[in-house]
MIDOSE-1310 file (N, C-alpha, C; in nm, 2 decimals, decimal comma, always signed):
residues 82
xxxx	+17,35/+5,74/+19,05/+17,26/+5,71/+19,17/+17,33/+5,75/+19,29; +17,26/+5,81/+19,38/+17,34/+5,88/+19,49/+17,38/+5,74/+19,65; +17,45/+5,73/+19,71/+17,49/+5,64/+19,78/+17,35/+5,58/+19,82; +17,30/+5,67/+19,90/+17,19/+5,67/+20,03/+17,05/+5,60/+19,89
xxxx	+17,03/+5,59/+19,82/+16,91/+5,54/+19,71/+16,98/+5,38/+19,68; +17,13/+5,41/+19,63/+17,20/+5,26/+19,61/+17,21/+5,16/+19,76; +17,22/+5,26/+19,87/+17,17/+5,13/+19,97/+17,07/+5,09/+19,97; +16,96/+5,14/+19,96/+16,83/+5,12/+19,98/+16,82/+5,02/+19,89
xxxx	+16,82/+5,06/+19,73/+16,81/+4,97/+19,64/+16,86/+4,82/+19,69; +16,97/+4,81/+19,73/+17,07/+4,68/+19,77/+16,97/+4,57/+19,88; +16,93/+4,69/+19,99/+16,85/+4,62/+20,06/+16,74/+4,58/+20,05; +16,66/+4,67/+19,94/+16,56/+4,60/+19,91/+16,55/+4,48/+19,82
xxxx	+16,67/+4,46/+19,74/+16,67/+4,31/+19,70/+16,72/+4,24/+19,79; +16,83/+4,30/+19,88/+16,87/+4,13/+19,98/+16,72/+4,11/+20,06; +16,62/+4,18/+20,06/+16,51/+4,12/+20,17/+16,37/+4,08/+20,09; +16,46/+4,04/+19,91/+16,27/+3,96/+19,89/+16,32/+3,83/+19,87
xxxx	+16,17/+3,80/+19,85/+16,15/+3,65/+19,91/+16,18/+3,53/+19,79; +16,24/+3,46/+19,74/+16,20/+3,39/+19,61/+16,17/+3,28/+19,69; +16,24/+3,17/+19,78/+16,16/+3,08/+19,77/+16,07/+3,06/+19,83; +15,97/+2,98/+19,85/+15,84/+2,92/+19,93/+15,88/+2,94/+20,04
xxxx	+15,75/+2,98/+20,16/+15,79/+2,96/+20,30/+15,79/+2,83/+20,32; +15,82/+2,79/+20,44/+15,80/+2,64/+20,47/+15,77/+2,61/+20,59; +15,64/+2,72/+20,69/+15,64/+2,70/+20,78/+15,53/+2,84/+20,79; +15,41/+2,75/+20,90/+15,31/+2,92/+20,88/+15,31/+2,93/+21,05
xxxx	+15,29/+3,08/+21,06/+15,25/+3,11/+21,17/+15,13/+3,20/+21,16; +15,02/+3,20/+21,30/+14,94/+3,23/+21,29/+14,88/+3,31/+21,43; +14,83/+3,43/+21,46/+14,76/+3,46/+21,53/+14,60/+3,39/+21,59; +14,55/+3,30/+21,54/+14,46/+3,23/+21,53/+14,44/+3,07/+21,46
xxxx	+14,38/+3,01/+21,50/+14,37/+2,86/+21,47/+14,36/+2,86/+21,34; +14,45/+2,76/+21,22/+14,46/+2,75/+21,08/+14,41/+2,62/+21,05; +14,32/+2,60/+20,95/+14,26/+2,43/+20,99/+14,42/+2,37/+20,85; +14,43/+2,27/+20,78/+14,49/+2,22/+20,73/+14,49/+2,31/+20,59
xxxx	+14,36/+2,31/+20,56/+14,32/+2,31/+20,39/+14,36/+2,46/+20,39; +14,33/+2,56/+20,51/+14,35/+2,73/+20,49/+14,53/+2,70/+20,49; +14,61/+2,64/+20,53/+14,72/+2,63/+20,56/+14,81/+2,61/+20,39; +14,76/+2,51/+20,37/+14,81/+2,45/+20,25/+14,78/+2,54/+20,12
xxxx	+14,63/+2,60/+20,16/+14,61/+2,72/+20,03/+14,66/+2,86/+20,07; +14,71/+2,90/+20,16/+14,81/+3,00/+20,23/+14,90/+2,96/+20,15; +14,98/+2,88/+20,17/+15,15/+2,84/+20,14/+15,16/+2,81/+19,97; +15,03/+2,80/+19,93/+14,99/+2,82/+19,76/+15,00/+2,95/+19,70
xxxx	+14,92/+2,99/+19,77/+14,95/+3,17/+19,75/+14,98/+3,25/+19,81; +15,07/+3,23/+19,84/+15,19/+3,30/+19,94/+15,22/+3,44/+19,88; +15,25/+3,45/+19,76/+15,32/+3,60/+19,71/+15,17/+3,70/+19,71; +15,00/+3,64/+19,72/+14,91/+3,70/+19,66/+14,88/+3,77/+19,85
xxxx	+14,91/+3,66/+19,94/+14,86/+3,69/+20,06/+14,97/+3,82/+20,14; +15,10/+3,79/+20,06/+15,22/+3,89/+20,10/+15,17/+4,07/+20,03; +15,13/+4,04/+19,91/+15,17/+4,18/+19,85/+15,01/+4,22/+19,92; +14,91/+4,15/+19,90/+14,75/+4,25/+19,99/+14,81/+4,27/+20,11
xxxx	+14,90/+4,23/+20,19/+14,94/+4,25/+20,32/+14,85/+4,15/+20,43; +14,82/+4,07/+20,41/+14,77/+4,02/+20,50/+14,83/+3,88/+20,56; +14,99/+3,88/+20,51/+15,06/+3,76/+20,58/+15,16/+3,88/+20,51; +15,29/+3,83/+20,61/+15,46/+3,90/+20,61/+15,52/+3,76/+20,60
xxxx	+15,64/+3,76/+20,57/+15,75/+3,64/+20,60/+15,85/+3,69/+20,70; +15,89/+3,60/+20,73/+16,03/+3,59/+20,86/+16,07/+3,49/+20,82; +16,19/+3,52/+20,78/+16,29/+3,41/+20,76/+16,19/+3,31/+20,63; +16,21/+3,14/+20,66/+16,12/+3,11/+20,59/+15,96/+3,09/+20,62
xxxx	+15,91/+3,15/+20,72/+15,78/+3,09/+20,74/+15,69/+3,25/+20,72; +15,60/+3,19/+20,67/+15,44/+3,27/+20,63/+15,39/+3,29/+20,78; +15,38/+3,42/+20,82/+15,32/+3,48/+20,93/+15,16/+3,53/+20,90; +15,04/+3,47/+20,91/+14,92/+3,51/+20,84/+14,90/+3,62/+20,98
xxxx	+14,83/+3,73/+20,94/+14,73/+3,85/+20,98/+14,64/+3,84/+21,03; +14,58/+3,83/+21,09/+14,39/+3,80/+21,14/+14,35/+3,95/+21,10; +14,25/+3,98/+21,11/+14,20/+4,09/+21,08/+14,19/+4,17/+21,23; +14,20/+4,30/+21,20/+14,21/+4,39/+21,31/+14,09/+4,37/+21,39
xxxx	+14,07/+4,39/+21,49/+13,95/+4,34/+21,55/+13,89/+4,52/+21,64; +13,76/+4,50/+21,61/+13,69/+4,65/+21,71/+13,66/+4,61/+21,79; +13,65/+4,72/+21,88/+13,63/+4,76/+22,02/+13,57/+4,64/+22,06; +13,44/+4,65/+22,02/+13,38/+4,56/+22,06/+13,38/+4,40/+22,09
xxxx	+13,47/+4,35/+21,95/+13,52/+4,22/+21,95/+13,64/+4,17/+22,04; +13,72/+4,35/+22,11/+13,84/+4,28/+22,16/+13,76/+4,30/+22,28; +13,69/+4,38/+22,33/+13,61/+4,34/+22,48/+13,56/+4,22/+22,50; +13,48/+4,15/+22,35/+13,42/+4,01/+22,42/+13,52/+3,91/+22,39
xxxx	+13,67/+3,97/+22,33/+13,75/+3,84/+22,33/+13,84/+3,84/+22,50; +13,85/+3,96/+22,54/+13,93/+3,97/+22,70/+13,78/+3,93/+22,79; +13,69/+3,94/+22,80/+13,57/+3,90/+22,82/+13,59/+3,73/+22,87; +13,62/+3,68/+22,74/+13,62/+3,55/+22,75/+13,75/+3,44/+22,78
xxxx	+13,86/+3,57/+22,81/+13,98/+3,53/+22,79/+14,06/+3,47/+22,68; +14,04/+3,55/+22,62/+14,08/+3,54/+22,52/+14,29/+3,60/+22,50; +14,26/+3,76/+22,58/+14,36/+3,81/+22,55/+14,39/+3,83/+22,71; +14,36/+3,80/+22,79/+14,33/+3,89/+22,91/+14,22/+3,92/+22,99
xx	+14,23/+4,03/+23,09/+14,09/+4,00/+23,14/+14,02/+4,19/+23,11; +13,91/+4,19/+23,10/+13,82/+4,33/+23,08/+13,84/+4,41/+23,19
């Protein structure tokens, strides 16, 4: 195995995840129940890509948002102003 493939290899085990996160973060308001079934299926929400980990906490995704939705979210102040 040539150096440059055995680091890779190395790093990609020092950066997976085995235990549970223990802490979510979120781009948007999480009620309790989405929270607790997040942190249930943590490895299903990681591999579809729609939550990452940092350290130990569950970073959830919101969904990409269009044109349209981010004009009426700066609109509303959401992000900023239009």
């Amino acid at each position: 195995m040539s150096r440059d493939i055995e680091r890779r290899v190395i790093r990609l085990e020092r950066d997976r995840h085995f235990d549970p996160p223990t802490a979510i973060f979120s781009d948007r308001p999480v009620t309790e129940e989405e929270a607790a079934e997040a942190l249930a299926t943590w490895h299903e929400l990681v591999a579809s890509g729609r939550a990452s980990i940092t350290g130990t906490a569950l970073c959830l995704l919101g969904p990409e948002l269009t044109e349209a939705e981010w004009i009426e979210e700066c609109a509303t102040g959401g992000y900023g102003r239009a």
